[in-house]
N, C-alpha and C positions, 0 to 999 in steps of 0.2 A: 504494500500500500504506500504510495505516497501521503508523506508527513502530512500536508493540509487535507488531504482526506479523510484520512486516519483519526482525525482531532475532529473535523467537522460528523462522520458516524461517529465517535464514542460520545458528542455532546449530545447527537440523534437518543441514541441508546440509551443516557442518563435522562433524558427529556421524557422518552415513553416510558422508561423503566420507570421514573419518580412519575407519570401520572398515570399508570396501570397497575404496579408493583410487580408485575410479570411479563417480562419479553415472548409472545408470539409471535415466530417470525411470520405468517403472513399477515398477521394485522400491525406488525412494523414496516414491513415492507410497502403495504398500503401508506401509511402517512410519508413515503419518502418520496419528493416531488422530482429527487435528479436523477434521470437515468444510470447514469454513471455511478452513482453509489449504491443503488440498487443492484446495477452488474456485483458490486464488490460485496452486497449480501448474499447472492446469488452462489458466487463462485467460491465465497468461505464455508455457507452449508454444503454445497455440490464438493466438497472437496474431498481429498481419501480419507476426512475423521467418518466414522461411521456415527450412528446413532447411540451408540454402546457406551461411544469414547467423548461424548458430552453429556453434562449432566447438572443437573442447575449449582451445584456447589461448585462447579469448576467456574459456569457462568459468573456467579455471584463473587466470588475471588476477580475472575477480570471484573468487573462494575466495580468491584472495591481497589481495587490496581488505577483503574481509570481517575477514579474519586482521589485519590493518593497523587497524584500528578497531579493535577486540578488545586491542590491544596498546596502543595508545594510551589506551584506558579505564583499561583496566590499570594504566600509569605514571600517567594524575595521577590513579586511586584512590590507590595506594599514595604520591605525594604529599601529598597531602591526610592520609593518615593519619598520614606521616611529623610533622605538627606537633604532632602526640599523644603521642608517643614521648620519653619521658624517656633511657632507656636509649641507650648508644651504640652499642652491638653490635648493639642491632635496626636502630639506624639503618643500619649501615655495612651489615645484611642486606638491607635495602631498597634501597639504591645499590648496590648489587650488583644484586641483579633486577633492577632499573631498566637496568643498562648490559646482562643479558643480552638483555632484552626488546627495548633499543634496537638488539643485534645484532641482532637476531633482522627486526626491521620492515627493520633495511637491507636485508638478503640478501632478502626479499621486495620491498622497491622495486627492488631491479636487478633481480628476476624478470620488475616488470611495466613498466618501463621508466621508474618513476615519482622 
């Protein structure tokens, strides 16, 4: 997959997955309006994994892998911007998100064993 692809399905995937709680892939594949990432849904089920060799804990490990990167962007955006910031109280509101988000990737690394 190329990178912008790659980023633009797993926000797909995080978007239906938080407003179904369960990926169907034909009824994802439905809300997917570009051809072209559809081909790329297409061609990861049609692949040599069988049916056998997915399984929703595996899924749900990638969606929490996904969520874990997302989080990570996250903290060094908001670092990065933290050098911008004169103000202390934005600062101290940024280390604050900062430490939820970091809750936040743990409780998801002990989800996936990580």
């Amino acid at each position: 997959l190329i990178s912008d692809e790659a980023n633009v399905l797993a926000q797909k995937i995080l978007d239906y997955y938080h407003a179904n709680d369960q990926l169907t892939i034909s009824d994802f594949v439905g809300t997917l309006a570009d051809d072209k990432l559809k081909n790329v849904v297409y061609e990861i089920v049609s692949s040599e994994v069988t049916g056998d060799d997915i399984n929703e804990e595996a899924f749900a490990d990638a969606i929490n892998k996904i969520k874990i990167k997302k989080i990570d962007e996250e903290i060094a955006r908001n670092k990065a911007m933290m050098k911008n910031f004169r103000d202390e109280g934005t600062k101290a509101r940024v280390v604050a998100r900062n430490g939820e988000l970091k809750k936040e990737k743990d409780a998801l690394m002990k989800k996936t064993g990580g």
